[in-house]
C-alpha positions in Angstrom: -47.4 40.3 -15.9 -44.9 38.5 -13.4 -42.8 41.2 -11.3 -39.0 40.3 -11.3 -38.1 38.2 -8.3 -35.3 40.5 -6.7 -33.4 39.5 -4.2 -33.2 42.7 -2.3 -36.5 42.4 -1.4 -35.6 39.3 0.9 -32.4 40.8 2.7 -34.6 43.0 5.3 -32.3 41.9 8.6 -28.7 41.8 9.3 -29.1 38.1 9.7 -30.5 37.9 5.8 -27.7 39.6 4.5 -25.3 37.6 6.8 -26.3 34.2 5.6 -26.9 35.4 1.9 -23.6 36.4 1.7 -22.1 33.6 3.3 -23.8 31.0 1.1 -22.1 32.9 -1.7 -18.8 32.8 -0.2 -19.2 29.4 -0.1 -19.4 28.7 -4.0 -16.0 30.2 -4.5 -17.3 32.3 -7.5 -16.3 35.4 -7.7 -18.9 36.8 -9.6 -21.7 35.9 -7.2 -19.5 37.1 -4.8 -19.6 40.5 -6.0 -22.9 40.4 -7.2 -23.7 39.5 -3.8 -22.4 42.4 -2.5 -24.2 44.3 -4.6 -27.6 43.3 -3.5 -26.6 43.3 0.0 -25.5 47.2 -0.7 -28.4 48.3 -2.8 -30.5 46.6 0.5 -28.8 48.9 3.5 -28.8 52.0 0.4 -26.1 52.4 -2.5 -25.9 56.3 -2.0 -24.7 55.4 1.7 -22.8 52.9 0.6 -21.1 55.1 -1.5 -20.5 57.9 0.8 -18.9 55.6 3.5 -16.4 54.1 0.8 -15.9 57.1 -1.6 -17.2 55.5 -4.7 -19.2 56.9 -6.9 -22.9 54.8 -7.1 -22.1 54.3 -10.6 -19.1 52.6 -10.1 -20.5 50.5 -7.2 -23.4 48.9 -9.2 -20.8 48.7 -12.4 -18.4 46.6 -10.4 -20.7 45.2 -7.9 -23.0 43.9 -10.8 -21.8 40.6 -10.9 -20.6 41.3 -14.8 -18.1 43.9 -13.3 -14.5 43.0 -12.3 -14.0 45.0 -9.1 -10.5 45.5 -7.6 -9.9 43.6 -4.4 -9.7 47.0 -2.6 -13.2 47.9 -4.0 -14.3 44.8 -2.4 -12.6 45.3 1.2 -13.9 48.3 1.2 -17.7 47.8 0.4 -17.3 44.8 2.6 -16.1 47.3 5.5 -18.9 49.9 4.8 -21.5 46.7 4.9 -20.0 46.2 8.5 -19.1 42.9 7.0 -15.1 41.1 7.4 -13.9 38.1 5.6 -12.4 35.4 7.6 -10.5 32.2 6.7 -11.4 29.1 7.6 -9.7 25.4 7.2 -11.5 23.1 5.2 -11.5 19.7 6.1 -8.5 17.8 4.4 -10.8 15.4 2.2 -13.0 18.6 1.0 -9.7 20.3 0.0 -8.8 17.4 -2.7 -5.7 16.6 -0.2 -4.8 13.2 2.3 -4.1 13.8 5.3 -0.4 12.2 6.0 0.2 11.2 9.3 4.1 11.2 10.5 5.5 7.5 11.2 6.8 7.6 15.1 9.9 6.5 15.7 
């Protein structure tokens, strides 16, 4: 019988987690976004997790299951407990859907 491929299993470095979560990030999804979380938390340990955030476990994996519908501030603060921040970044003009429109001189 063929074990369940978890992902958990793979995220054994800060580094892991790092890129796993920013690869996620970058799909815009926010289902795999959370679910991402998830797997990053139950990696570093949901019951510390849930201490550092005041969430019950249950509620963790509910919302963090990627079928859940977490509030944003659910979501800060797991990312906070992870030792994790979001940060903004510009996409590039033609990646956006936009033109770039360059002011005549004169």
């Amino acid at each position: 019988m063929l074990k369940k491929w978890d992902v958990v299993e793979h995220l054994r470095t800060e580094q892991d987690m790092l890129g796993y979560f920013d690869a996620c990030l970058a799909e815009n999804d926010v289902r795999l976004i959370s679910a991402a979380l998830g797997d990053i938390a139950r990696a570093r340990g949901m019951a510390h997790i849930s201490s550092v955030t005041g969430l019950s476990r249950e509620s963790l994996y509910r919302a963090l299951s990627g079928e859940g519908n977490p509030e944003f501030t659910t979501i800060i603060k797991v990312i906070d407990a992870l030792g994790l921040h979001l940060r903004a970044e510009v996409k590039a003009a033609k990646e956006a859907g936009m033109t770039l429109k360059i002011p005549e001189e004169g």
